[in-house]
N, C-alpha and C positions, 0 to 999 in steps of 0.2 A: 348436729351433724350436717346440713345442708342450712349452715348462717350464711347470710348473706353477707360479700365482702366487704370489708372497711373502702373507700374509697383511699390514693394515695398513700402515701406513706406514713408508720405509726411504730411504733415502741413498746416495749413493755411497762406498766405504771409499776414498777415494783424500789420497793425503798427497804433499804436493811440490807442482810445479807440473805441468801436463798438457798434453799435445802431444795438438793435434787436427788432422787432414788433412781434408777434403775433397775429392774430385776425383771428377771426372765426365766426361762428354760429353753433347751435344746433337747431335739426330738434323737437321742441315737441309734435304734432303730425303730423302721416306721410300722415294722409289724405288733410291736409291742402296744398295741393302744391301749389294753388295760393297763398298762404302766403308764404312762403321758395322758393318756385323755380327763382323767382325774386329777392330775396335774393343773392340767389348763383350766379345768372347772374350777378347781377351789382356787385359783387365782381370780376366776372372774366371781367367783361368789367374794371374794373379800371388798374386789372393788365396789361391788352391790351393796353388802357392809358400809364401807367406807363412804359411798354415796349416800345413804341415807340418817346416816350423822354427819353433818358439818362439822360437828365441835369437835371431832377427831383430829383435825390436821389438815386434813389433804386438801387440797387448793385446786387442784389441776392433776390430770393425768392424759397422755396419747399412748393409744395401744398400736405396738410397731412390729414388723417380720423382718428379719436381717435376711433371710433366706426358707426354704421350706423347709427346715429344719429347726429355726431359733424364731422365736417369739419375745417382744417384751413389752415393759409397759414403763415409758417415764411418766415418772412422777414429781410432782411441785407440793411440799407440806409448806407448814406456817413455820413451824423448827424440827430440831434433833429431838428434842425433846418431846414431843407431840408423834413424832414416825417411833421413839423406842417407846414411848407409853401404849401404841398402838400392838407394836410386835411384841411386847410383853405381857399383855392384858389377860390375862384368864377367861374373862368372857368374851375376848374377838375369838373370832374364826382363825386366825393366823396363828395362836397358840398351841390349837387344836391340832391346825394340819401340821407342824412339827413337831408336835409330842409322837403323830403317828410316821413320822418321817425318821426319827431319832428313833422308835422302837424298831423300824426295820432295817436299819441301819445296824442295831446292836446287836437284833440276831441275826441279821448277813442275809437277809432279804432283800435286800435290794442290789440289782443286778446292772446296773449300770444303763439301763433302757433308756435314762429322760436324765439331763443333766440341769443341775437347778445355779442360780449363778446372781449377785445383783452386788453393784458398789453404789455408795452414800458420797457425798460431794457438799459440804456445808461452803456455797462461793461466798466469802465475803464482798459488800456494797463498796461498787469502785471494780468488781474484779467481774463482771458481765456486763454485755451490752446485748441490745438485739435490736432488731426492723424489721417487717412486716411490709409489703407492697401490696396492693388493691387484695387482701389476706383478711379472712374474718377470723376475729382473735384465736389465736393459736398457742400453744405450748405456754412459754411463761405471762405470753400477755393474756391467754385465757385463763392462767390459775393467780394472777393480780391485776387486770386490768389493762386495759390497751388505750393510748395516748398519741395523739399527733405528735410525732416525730419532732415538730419544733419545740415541743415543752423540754425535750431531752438533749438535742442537739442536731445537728443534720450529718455530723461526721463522727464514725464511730469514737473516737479519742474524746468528743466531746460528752456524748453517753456515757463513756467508762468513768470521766470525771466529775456526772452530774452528781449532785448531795442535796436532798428537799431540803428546804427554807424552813425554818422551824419558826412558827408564829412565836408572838411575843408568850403567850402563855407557854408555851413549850420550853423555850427558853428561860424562862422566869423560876 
């Protein structure tokens, strides 16, 4: 939370394509906190979850306010497949909280107090770029790695076109 900045300019190290989540809620109204404040909890109880397994997936995340109303939290996974194995699992917490979201939902208990909300984005490699200036790793360079700008290119067009070098073994 208080790293210290990269000097200069630097990039994201990321190679492939990249799995970005989003998901959030909005607060509809603020008097309702037993409706939202449980909300927000078992979002930061998953991220806790999800912090203290690596092998789940998650790479990175920054927890974000669009206004005092909406809340979210991007997310950086390894793949799709790793973020649905996570939201489907029986033993996560994420399963949980929407078995109890689905049953209030079926018997019409849920009054519309907190609106729940998140899109998935698989960018394929070639289709982001990003930079960083005197920035201690942030967003994508914090969830693969942060790199001096010249290993990728110094002009966005040339990041969008970078492709790692595949050592002979890789290739072979």
């Amino acid at each position: 939370m208080f790293a210290k900045p990269t000097r200069g300019r630097t990039t994201a190290d990321t190679e492939g394509d990249v799995v970005v989540l989003l998901i959030g809620m909005r607060v509809n109204h603020f008097w309702a906190v037993h409706q939202w404040l449980p909300v927000m909890l078992a979002m930061l109880r998953m991220l806790s979850e999800l912090a203290r397994d690596s092998g789940r997936g998650l790479l990175g995340r920054v927890l974000l306010t669009a206004s005092p109303r909406t809340y979210y939290v991007v997310q950086y996974w390894e793949s799709k497949e790793q973020l649905y194995a996570y939201a489907t699992s029986p033993d996560m917490f994420h399963h949980r909280a929407w078995g109890i979201i689905n049953r209030k939902e079926h018997a019409d208990k849920v009054r519309g107090h907190v609106g729940l909300w998140h899109e998935t984005y698989v960018v394929p490699e070639g289709s982001y770029e990003s930079i960083y200036f005197d920035m201690p790793a942030f967003g994508l360079a914090a969830a693969h790695g942060q790199v001096p700008l010249e290993q990728r290119g110094r002009r966005a067009k040339d990041r969008f076109a970078h492709r790692p070098t595949k050592t002979a073994e890789q290739a072979g």
